[in-house]
Structures are given as structure tokens and as C-alpha cells.
N, CA, C and O of each residue as an XYZ file, in Angstrom:
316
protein
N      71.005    173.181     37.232
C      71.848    173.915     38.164
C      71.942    173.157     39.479
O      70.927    172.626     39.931
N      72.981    173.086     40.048
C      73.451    172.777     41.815
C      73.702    173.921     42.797
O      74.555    174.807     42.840
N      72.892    173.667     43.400
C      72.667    174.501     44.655
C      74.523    174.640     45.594
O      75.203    173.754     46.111
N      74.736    175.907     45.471
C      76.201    175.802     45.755
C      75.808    176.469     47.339
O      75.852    175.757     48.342
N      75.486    177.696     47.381
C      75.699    178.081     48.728
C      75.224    179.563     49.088
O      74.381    180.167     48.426
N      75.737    179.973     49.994
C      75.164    181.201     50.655
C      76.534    182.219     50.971
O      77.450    181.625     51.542
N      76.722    183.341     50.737
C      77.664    184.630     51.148
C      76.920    185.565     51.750
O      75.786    185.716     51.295
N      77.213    186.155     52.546
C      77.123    188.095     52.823
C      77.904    188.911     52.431
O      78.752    189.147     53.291
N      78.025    189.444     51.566
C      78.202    190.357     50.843
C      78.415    191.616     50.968
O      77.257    192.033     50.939
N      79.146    192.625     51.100
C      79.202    193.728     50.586
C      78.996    194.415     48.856
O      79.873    194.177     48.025
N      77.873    195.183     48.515
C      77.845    195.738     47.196
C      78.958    196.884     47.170
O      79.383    197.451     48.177
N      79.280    197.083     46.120
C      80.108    198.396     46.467
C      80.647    198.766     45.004
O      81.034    197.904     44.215
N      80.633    199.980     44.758
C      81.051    200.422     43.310
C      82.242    199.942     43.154
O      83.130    199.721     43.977
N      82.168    199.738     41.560
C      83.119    199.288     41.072
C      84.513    200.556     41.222
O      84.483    201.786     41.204
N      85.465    199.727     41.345
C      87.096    200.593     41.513
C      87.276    200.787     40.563
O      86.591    200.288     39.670
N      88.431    201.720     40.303
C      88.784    202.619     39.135
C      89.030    201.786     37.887
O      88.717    202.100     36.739
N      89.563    200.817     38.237
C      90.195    199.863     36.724
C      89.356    199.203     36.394
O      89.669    198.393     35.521
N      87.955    199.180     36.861
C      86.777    198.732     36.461
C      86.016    199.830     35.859
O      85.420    199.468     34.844
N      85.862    200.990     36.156
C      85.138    202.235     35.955
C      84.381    202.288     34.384
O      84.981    202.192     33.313
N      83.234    202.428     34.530
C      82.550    202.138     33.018
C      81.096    203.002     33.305
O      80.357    202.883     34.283
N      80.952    203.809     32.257
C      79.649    204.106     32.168
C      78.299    203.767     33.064
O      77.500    204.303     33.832
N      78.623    202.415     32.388
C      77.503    201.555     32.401
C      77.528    200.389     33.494
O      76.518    199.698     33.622
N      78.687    200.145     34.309
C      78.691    199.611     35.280
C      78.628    200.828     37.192
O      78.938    201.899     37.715
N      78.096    199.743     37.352
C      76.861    200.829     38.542
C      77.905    200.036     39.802
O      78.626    200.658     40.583
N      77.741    198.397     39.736
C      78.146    197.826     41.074
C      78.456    196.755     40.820
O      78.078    196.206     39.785
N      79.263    196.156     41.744
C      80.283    195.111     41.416
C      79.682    194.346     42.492
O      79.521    194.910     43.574
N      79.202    192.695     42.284
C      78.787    191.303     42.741
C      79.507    190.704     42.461
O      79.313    190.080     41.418
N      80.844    190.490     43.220
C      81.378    189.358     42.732
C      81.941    188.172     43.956
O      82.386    188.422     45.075
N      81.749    186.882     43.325
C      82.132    185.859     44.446
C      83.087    186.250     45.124
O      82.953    186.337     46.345
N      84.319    186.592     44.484
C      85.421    186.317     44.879
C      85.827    187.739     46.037
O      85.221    188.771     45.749
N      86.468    187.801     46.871
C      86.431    188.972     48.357
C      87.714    189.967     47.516
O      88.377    190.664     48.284
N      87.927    190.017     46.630
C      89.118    191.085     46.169
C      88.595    192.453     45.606
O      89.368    193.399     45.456
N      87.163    192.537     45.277
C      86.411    193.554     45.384
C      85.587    194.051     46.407
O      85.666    195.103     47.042
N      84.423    192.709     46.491
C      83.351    192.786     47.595
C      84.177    191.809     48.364
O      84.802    190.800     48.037
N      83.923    192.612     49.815
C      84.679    191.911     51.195
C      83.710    191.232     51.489
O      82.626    191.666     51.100
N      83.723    189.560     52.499
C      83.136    189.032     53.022
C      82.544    189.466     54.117
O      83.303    189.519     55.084
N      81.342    189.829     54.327
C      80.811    189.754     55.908
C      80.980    189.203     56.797
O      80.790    189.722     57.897
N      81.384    187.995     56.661
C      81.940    186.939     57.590
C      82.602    185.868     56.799
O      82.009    185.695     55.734
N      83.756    184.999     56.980
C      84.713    184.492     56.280
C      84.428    182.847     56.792
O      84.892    182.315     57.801
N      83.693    182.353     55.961
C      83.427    181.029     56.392
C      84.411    179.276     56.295
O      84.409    178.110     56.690
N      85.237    180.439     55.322
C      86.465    179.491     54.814
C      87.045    179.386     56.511
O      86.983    178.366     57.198
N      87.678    180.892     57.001
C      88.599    180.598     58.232
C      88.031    179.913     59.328
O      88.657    179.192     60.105
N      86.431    180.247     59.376
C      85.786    180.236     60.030
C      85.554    178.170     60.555
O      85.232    177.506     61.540
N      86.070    177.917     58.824
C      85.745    176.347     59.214
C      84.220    175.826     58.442
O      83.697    174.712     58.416
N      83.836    176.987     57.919
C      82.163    176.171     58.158
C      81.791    176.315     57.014
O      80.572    176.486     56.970
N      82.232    176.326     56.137
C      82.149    176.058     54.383
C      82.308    174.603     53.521
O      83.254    173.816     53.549
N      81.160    174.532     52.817
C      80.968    173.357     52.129
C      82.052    173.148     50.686
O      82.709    174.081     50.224
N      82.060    171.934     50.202
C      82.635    172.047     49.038
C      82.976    172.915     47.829
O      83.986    172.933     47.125
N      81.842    173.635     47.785
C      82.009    175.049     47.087
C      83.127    176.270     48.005
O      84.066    176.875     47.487
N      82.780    176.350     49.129
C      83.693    177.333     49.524
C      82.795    178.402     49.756
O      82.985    179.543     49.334
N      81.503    177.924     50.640
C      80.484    179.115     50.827
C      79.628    178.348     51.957
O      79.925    177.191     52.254
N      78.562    179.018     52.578
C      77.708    178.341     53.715
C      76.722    177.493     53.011
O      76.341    177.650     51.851
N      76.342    176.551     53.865
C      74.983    175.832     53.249
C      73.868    176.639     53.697
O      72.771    176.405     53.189
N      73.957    177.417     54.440
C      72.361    178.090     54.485
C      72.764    179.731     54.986
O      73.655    180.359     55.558
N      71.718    179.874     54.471
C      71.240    182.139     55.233
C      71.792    181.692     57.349
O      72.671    182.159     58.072
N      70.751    180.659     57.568
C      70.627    181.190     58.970
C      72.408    181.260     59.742
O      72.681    181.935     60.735
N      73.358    180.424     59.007
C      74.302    179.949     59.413
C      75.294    181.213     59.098
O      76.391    181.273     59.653
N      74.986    181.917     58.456
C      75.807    183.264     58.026
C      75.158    184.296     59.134
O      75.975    185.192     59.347
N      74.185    184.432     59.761
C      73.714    185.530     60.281
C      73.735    185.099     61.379
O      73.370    185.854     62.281
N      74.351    183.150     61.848
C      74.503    183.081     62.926
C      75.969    183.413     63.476
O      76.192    183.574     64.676
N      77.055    183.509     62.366
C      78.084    183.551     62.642
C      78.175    185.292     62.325
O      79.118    185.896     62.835
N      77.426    185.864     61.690
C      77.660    187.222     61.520
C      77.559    188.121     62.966
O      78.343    189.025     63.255
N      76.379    187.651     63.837
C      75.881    188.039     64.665
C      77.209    187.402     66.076
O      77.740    187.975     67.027
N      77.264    186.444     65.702
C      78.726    186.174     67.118
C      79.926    186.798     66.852
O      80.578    187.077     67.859
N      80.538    187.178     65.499
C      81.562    188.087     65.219
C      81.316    189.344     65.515
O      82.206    190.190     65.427
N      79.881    189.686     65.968
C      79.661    191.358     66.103
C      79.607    192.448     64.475
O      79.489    193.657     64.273
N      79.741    191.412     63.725
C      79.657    192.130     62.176
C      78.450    192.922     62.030
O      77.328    192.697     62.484
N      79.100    194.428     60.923
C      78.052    195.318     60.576
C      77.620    194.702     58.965
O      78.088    194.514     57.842
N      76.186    194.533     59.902
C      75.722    193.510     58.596
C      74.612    194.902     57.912
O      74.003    194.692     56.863
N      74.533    195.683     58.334
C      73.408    196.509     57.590
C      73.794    197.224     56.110
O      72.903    197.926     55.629
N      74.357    197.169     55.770
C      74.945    197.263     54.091
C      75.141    195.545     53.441
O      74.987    195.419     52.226
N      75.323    194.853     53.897
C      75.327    193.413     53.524
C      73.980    192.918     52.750
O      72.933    193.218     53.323
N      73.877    192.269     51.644
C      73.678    191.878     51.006
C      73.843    190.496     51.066
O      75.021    190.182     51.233
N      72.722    189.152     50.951
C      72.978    187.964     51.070
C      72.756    187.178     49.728
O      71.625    187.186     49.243
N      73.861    186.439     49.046
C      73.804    186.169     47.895
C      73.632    184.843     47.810
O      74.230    184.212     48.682
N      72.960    184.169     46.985
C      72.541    182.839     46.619
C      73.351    182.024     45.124
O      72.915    182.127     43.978
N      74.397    181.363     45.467
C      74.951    180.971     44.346
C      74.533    179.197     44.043
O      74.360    178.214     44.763
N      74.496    179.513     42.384
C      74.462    178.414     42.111
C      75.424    177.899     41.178
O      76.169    178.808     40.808
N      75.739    176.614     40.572
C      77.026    176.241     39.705
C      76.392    174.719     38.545
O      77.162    174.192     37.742
């Protein structure tokens, strides 16, 4: 595996056209379900993957946007 990158995350139940028994919550990379906490693409500060190279760099930019990070979730992707 290659170490891809870092998100903040929102968890959040899955939407209706997802709706399943057995599905509880939706993790997904992509922001069309779970919204970004902070958007590192616009932001400029995203690596080749299209994510941060580290935690501190998300909570440094989370914290200068004024973002409500207390439901956020910090995800660790790899590829």
C-alpha cells in the first residue's frame, strides 16, 4: 500500500437511495455524500492524490477557516 493522505470528514447516514438495513453510515472519499471539513483542493494544499499530507495541516487549516470540526472525523487513506 501507498500512503495517500489525510481528510476531515463528516460521517453521516446514508441518503435515501442508499437506504439499507444494514447500512448504518456512509465513509466515502468523494464530498457528494460526506462534505469536506475543509477543502484542500481550493484551498491549494493537496498532494497528488487530492488530499493533505498530514492530520496537523487539516486542523491547521480547519482552525483558520473557523470550521465546526466537532462531528468531523479524520480519515487516513491509502491506495
Amino acid at each position: 500500500m501507498i500512503p495517500a493522505g489525510y481528510l476531515l470528514k463528516r460521517v453521516v447516514a446514508p441518503p435515501e437511495y442508499l437506504a439499507d438495513a444494514q447500512l448504518t453510515e456512509v465513509c466515502s472519499v468523494a464530498d457528494c455524500v460526506n462534505d469536506d471539513v475543509v477543502d484542500v483542493q481550493e484551498a491549494w494544499e493537496h498532494n497528488g492524490f487530492g488530499v493533505a499530507n498530514d492530520a496537523a495541516q487539516l486542523w491547521r487549516m480547519a482552525a483558520e477557516a473557523g470550521a465546526d470540526v466537532e462531528a468531523a472525523t479524520l480519515f487516513y487513506y491509502e491506495v
